[in-house]
PATISE-435809 format. One line per 4 residues: number of its first residue (from 0); for each residue x, y, z of C-alpha. Coordinates in pm, 1 decimal. Last residue first. Layout:
BEGIN
NUM> X/Y/Z  ...
This chain:
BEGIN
500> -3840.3/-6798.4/456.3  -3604.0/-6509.7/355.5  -3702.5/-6511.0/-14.1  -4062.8/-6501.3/116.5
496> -4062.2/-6192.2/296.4  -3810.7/-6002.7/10.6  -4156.7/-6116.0/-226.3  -4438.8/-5998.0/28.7
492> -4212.0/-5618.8/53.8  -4153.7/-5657.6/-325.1  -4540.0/-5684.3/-411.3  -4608.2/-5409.2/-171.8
488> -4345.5/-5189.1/-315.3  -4440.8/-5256.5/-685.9  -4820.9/-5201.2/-574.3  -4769.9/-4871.2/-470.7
484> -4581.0/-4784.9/-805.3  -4859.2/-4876.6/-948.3  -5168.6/-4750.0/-752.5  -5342.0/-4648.8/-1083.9
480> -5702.8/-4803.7/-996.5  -5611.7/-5108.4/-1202.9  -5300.3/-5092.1/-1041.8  -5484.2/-5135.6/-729.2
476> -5712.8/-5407.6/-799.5  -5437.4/-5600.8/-933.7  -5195.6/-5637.9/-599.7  -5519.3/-5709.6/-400.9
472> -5636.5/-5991.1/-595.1  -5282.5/-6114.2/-636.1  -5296.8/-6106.6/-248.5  -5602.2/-6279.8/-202.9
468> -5528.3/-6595.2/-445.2  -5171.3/-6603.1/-225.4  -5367.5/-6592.3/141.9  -5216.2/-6330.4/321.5
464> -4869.5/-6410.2/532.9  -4722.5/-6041.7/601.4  -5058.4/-5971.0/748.4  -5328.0/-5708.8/663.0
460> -5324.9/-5792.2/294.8  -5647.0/-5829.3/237.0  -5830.0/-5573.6/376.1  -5605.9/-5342.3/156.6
456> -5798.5/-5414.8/-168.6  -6124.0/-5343.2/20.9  -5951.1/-4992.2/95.2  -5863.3/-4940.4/-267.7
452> -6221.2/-5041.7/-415.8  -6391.4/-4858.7/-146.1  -6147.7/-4526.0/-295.7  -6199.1/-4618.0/-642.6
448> -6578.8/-4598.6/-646.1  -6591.4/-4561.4/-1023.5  -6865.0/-4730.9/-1059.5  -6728.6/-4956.6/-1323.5
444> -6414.6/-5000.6/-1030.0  -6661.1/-5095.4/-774.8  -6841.2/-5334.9/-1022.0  -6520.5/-5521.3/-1059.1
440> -6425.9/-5556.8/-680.3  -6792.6/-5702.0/-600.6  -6748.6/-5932.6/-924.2  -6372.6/-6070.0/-843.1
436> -6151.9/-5992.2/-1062.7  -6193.8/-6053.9/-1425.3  -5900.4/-6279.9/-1575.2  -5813.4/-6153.5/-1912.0
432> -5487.8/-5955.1/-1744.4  -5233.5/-5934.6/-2005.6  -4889.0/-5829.3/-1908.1  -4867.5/-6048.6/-1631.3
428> -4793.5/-5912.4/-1272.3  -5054.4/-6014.4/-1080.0  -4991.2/-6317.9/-1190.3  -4604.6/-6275.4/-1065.7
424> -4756.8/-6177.8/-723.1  -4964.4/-6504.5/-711.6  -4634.2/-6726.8/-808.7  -4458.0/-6565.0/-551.0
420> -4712.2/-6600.8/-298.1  -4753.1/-6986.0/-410.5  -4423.7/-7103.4/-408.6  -4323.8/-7329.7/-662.9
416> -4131.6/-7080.7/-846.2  -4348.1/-6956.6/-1217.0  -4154.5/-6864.0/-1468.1  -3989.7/-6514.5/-1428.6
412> -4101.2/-6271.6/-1663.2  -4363.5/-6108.0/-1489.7  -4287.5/-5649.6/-1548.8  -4355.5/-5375.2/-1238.8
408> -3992.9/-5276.4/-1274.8  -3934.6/-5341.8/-922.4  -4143.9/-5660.6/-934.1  -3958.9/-5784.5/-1215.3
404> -3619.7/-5728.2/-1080.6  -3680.8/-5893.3/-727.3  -3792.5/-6180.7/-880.1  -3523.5/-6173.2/-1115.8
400> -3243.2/-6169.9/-861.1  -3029.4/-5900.2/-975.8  -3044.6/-5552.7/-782.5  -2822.1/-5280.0/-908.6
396> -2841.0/-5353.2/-1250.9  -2905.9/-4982.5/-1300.6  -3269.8/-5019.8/-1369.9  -3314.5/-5292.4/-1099.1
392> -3210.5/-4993.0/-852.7  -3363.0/-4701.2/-1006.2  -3703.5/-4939.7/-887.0  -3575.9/-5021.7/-561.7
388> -3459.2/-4666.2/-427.5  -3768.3/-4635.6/-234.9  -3634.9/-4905.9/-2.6  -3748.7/-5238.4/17.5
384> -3568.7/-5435.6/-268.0  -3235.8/-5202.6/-167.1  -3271.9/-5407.0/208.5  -3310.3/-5744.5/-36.8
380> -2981.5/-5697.7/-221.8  -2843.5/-5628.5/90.1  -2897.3/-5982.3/232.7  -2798.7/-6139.1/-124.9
376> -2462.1/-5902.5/-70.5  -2381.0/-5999.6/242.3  -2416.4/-6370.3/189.1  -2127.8/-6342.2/-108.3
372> -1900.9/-6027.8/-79.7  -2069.1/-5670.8/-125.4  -2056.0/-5425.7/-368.0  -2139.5/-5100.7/-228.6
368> -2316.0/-4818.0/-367.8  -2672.9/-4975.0/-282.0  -2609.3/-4961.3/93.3  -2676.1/-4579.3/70.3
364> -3037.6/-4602.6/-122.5  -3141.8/-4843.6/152.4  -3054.3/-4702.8/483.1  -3332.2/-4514.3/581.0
360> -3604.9/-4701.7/400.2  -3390.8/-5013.1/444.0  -3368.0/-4974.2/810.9  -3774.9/-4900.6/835.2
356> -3843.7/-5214.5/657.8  -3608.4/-5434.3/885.6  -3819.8/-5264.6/1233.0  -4000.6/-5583.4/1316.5
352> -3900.5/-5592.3/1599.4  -3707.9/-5939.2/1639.5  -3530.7/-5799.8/1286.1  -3399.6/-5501.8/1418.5
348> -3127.8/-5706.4/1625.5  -3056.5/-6004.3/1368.3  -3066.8/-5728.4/1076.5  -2830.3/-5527.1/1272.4
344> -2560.0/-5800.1/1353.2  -2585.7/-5867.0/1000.8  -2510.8/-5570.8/846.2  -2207.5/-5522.1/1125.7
340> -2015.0/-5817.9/985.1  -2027.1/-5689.6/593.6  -2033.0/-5325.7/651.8  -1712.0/-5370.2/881.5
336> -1524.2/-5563.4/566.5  -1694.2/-5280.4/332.9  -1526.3/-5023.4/531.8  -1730.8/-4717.8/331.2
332> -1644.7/-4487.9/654.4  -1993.5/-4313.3/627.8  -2146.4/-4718.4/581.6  -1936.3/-4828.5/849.5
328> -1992.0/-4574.1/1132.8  -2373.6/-4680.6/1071.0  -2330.4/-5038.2/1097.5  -2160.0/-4983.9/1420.0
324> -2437.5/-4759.0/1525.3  -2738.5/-4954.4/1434.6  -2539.1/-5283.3/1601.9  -2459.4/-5089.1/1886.3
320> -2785.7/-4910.5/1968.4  -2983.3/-5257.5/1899.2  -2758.4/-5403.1/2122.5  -2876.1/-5097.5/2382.7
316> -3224.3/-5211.5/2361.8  -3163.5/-5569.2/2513.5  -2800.5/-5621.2/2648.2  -2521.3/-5399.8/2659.3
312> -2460.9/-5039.5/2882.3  -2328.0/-4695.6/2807.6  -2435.0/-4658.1/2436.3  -2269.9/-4433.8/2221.4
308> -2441.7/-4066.5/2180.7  -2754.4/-3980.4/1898.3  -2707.9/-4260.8/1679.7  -3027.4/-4445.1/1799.2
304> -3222.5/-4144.1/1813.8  -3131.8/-3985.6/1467.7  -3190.3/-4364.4/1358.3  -3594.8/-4343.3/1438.7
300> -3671.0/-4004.9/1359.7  -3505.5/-4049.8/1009.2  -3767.9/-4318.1/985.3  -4075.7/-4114.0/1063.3
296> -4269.3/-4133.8/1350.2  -4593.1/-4274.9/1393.6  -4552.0/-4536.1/1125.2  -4674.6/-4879.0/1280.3
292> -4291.1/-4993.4/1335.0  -4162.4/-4649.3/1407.5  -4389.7/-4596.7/1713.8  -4301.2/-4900.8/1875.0
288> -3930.6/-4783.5/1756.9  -3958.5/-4446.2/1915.5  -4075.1/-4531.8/2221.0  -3818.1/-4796.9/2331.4
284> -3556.1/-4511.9/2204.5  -3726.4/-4268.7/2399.8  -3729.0/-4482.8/2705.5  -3383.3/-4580.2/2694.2
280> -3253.1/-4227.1/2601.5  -3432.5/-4028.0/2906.2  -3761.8/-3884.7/2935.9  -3666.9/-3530.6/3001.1
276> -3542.5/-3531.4/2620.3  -3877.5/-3535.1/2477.0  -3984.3/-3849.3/2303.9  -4172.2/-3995.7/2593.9
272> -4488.4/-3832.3/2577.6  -4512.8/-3958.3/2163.4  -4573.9/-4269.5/2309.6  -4935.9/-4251.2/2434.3
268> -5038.7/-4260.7/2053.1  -4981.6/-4630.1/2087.8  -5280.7/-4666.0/2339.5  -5148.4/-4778.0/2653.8
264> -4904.6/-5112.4/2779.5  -4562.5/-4981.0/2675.8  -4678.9/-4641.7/2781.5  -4479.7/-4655.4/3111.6
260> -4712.2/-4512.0/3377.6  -4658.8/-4149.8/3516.8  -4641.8/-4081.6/3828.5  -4392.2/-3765.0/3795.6
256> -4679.2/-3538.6/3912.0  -4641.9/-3378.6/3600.2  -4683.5/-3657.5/3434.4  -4990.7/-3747.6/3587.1
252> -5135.6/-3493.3/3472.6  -5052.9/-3548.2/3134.5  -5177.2/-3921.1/3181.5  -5508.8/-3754.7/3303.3
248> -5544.9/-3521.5/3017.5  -5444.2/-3786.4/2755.4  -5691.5/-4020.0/2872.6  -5666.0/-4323.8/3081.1
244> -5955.2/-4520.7/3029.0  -6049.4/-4598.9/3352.7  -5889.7/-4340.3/3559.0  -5645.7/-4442.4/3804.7
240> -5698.3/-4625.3/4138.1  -5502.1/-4478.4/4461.3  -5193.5/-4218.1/4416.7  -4966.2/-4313.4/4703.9
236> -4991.6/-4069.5/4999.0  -4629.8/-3943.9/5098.3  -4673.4/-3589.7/4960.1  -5085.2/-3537.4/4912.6
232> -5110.7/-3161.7/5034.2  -4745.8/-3076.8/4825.5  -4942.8/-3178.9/4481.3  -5145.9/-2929.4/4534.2
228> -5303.1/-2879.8/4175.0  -5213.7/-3165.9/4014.9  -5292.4/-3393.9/4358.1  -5596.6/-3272.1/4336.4
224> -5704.7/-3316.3/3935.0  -5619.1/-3669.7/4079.9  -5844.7/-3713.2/4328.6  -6134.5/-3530.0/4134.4
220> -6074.8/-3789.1/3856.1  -6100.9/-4133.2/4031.5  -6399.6/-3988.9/4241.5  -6575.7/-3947.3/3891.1
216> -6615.3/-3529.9/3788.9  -6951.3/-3393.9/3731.2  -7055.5/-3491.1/4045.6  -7223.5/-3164.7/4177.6
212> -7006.0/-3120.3/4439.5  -6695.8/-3261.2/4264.6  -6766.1/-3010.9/3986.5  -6795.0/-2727.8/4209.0
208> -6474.2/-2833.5/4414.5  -6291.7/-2886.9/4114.3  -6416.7/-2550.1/3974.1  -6317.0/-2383.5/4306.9
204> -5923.3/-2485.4/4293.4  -5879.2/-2407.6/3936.5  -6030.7/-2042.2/3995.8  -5759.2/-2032.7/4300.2
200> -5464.9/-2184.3/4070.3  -5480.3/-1946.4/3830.7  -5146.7/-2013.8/3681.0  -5228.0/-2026.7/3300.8
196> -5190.4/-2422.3/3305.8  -5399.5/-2458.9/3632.4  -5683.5/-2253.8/3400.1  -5586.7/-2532.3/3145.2
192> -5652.6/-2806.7/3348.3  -5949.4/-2714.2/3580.9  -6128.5/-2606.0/3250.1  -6043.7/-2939.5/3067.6
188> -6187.0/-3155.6/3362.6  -6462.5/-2904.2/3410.4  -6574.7/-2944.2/3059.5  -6502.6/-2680.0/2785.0
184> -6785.7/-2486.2/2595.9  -6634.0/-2432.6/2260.5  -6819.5/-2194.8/2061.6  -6670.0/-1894.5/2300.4
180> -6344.7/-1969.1/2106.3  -6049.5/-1744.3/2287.7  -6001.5/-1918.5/2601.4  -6054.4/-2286.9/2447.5
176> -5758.7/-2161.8/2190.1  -5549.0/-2101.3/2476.0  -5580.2/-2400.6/2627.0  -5490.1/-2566.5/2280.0
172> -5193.0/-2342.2/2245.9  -5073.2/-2402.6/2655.7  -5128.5/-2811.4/2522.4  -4831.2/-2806.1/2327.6
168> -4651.1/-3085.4/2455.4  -4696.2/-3328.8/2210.2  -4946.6/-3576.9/2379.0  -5151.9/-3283.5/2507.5
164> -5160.7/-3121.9/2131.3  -5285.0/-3472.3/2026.0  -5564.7/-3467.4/2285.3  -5656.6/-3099.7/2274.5
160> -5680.7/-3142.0/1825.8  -5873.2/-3474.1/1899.1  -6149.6/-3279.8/2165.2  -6172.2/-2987.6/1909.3
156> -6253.3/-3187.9/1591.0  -6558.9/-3334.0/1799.9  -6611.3/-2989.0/1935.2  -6633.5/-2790.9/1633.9
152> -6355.8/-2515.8/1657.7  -6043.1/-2680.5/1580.8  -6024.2/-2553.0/1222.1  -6018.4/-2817.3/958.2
148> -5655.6/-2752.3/868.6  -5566.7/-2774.5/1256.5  -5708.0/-3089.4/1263.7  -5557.4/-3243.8/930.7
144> -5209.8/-3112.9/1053.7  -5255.6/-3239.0/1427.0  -5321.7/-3598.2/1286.9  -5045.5/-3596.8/1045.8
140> -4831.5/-3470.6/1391.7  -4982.2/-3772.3/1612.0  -4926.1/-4090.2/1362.9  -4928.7/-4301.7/1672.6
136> -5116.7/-4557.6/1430.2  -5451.1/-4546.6/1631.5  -5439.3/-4141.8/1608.6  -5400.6/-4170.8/1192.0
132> -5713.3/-4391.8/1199.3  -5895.5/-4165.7/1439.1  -5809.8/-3856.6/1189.9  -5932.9/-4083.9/884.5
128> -6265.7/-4156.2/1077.9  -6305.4/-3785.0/1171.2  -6269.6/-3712.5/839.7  -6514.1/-3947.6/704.7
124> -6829.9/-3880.2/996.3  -6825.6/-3502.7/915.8  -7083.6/-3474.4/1082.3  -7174.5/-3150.8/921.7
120> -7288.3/-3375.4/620.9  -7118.2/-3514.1/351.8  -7419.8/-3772.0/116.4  -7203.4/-3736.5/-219.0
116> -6821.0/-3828.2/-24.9  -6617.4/-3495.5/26.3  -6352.4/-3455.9/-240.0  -6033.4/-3501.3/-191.0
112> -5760.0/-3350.6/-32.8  -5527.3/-3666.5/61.5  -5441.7/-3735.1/388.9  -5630.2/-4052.4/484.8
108> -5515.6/-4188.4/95.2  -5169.0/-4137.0/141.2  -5177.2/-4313.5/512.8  -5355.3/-4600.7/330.7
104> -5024.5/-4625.1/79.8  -4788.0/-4575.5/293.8  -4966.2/-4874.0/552.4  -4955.5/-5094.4/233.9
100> -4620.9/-5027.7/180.0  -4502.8/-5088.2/557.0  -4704.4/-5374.2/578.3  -5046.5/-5342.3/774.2
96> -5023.8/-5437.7/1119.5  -5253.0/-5177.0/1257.5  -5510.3/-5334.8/1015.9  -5806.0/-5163.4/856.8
92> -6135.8/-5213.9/936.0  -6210.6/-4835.3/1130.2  -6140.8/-4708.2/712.4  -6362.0/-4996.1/571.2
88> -6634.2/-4902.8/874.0  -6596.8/-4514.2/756.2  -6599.1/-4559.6/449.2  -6954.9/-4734.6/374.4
84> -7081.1/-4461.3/652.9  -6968.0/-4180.5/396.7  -7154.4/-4349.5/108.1  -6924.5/-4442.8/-221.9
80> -7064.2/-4251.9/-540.9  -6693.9/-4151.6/-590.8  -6486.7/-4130.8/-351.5  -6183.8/-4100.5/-549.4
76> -6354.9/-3757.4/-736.2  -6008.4/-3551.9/-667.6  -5809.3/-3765.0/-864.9  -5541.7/-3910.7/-651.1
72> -5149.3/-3813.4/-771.9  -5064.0/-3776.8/-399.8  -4821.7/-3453.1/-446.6  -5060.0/-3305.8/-766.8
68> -5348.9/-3413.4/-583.0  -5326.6/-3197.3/-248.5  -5172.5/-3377.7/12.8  -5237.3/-3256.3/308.2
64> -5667.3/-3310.9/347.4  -5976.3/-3142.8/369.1  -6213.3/-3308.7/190.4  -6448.3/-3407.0/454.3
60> -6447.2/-3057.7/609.2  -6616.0/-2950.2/307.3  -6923.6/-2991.9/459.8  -6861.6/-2735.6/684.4
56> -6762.1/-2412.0/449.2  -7038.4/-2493.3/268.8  -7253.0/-2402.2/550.1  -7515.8/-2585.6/643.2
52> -7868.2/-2656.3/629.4  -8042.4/-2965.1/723.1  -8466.3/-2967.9/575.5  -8695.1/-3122.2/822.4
48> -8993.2/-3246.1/641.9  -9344.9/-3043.1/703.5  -9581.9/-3240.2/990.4  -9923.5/-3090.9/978.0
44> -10145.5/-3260.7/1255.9  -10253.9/-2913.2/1356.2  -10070.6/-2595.9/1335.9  -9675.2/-2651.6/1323.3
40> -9527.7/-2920.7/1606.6  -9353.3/-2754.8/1900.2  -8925.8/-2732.5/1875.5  -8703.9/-3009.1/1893.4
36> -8437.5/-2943.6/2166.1  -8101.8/-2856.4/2072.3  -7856.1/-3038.1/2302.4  -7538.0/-2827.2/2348.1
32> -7194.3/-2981.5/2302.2  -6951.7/-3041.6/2576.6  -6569.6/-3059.7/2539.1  -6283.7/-3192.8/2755.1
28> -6338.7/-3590.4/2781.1  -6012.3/-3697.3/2690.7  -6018.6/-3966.2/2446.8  -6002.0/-4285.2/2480.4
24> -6202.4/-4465.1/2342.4  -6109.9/-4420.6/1960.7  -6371.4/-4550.7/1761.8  -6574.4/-4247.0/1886.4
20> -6717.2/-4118.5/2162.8  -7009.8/-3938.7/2148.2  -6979.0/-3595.8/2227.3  -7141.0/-3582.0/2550.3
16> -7487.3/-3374.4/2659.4  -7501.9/-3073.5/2828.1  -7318.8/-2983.7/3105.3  -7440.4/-2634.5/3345.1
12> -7186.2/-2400.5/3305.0  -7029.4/-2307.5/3682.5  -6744.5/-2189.7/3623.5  -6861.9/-1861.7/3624.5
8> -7097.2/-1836.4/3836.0  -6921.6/-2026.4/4098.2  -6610.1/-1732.8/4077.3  -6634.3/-1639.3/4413.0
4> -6313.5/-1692.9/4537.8  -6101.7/-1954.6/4775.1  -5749.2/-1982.2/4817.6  -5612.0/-2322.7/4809.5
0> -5492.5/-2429.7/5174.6
């Protein structure tokens, strides 16, 4: 039986109205904010204009940001005259299946310190639009950064910090930050949580019969906030119909009741629960790449997983593990005969994932300091093309096919090939660029509204197969904003695509 106090005053905050939710559905609902009523009219029919005041100190929150310019080279005024609402729907358009470059490139821009847009406002409607973009690519610790920057102690900014530090495993810091910020009025699903968290079970016990008795809580909720905290009282009774959404604080929840469901099918931020070492090396490693593919994790992430001890099965995931490792053992060893056969096996087993771009970032630079027979050598030739290491690469002679070379080097010599990306990207490429681009695009830039220019530019390349008059549109809008060497990797990730058609 859970022991009983009297602690209803206290846990008994009445709930005020909802953050609204944002693009992201589901988040946990953990924070309330209080509804200001409008005060009484002034003497008579005289209405006088509401004036908003705030704090410096808030507005800024737009412009905070990890890169400061000298790391992301973007001037500081990229926003320009550019509305906040305007950036927020180009920012909530943007593809999860961006191209690896192009995805680099938008992450840059979502974590550069910049700053705030002309109309700002303690909304702070564009950072919480680049924090939701960095949660929808499973990109939880660049998320956690530009929170924790901010200050977690505005409740919209609050509720993503609790989320992310729930998916990471360091929700005992976020509970203890609702503790010690009286600003932050918790819910009585957080406040059952984190008071369970800290031990005190009994106060735990009475909010979730307080909230259940004055249905604050949904049946779905209060049945599993008891299992968490008496798991013992429910042993042998299957867990009946799960929140819908699942939110971080139910899933974590759930995970301690060992009932978790596999992530595979929730929100790609979800992943980052199964990285830890109680989840076992299949499921990290299934983890890891869905989050490597969209950038969640970093690259070095990634292969430090796969190489981590030799596989103990075949088939599926664990040919992946053997043809990462065997490559892997043959780069250190410099066997160029065992470079050779293993280089394809991993290509063939990355490639049906997706995850090619992620092996050359990793593995790029390396490869490039062998010479490599025939078939092998075209195929590495291409990894090089992809990695950072492209441009020192054509420099040294390192990468030959002229394509390749030009877009590297950021030069069109090549006549034109026939195929219309190509063809597109070496336009884009041309030394003299009389050809206007498109009206919309060339008043942005006048403007200087760089930032909507860049993010329109990104709308259309969202696929690895973009129309060819779009993609040369895209590719020149941003090195006319001073994207270059952006542009050089995009350009070579759509030109290695089509060499392999």
């Amino acid at each position: 039986m859970w022991t009983r106090v009297c602690l209803l005053a206290l846990f008994a905050a009445p709930v005020a109205a909802q953050t609204p939710l944002s693009a992201i559905d589901w988040l946990s609902d953990t924070v309330v904010e209080p509804s200001i009523p409008d005060g009484p009219a002034t003497a008579g029919s005289v209405q006088t204009e509401t004036i908003e005041v705030a704090p410096l100190e808030t507005l800024a929150i737009d412009g905070v940001g990890l890169l400061p310019t000298s790391l992301s080279g973007i001037p500081k005024s990229f926003w320009g005259k550019t509305p906040s609402n305007d950036l927020v729907t180009l920012i909530e358009s943007q593809s999860i299946s961006l191209p690896r470059p192009a995805r680099a490139l938008l992450h840059k821009i979502v974590l550069a310190e910049l700053d705030p847009p002309i109309d700002s406002n303690p909304d702070h409607l564009l950072f919480l639009a680049r924090v939701d973009l960095l949660l929808r690519y499973g990109a939880l610790e660049e998320s956690q950064g530009l929170l924790e920057r901010a200050g977690p102690t505005k409740a919209s900014i609050f509720r993503r910090w609790f989320d992310v530090s729930l998916l990471t495993g360091s929700e005992d810091r976020a509970c203890a930050t609702m503790r010690a910020a009286p600003d932050i009025a918790p819910t009585f699903s957080a406040r059952i949580f984190c008071l369970a968290r800290g031990n005190d079970w009994a106060a735990a016990a009475l909010s979730l019969e307080t909230a259940r008795a004055l249905n604050y809580v949904s049946p779905e909720e209060a049945d599993l906030m008891a299992r968490f905290l008496d798991p013992e009282l429910f042993e042998g009774q299957p867990i009946g119909k799960l929140p819908n959404p699942l939110t971080p604080l139910s899933y974590r929840m759930l995970q301690a009741l060992g009932e978790a469901p596999s992530t595979g099918s929730l929100p790609l931020a979800f992943a980052h629960a199964k990285l830890g070492p109680e989840a076992g090396w299949k499921p990290r490693i299934e983890a890891a790449e869905r989050l490597a593919r969209r950038g969640g994790i970093s690259t070095s992430q990634l292969f430090s997983i796969y190489t981590e001890r030799r596989a103990a099965a075949s088939g599926g995931v664990w040919n992946r593990v053997e043809a990462v490792q065997d490559f892997d053992v043959a780069l250190l060893a410099g066997d160029i005969e065992g470079i050779e056969r293993s280089l394809m096996d991993v290509m063939r087993s990355l490639g049906r994932l997706d995850l090619i771009p992620e092996f050359a970032h990793y593995y790029g630079e390396r490869l490039s300091a062998f010479d490599l027979p025939d078939q092998a050598e075209t195929l590495a030739e291409q990894i090089i093309a992809l990695s950072p290491y492209a441009e020192a690469a054509a420099m040294a002679g390192r990468i030959t096919n002229p394509v390749l070379v030009d877009f590297a080097r950021g030069q069109s010599t090549v006549s034109k090939t026939g195929n219309d990306r190509l063809d597109a990207l070496l336009s884009a490429f041309e030394p003299t660029q009389s050809t206007p681009l498109p009206h919309r695009l060339e008043t942005l830039l006048s403007d200087r509204r760089l930032g909507e220019a860049a993010l329109q530019a990104l709308l259309l390349i969202e696929s690895p197969t973009p129309d060819a008059n779009d993609l040369e549109i895209a590719i020149r809008t941003l090195r006319r904003i001073g994207f270059e060497s952006d542009a050089r990797r995009i350009a070579l990730f759509f030109a290695v695509h089509e060499l392999q058609e």
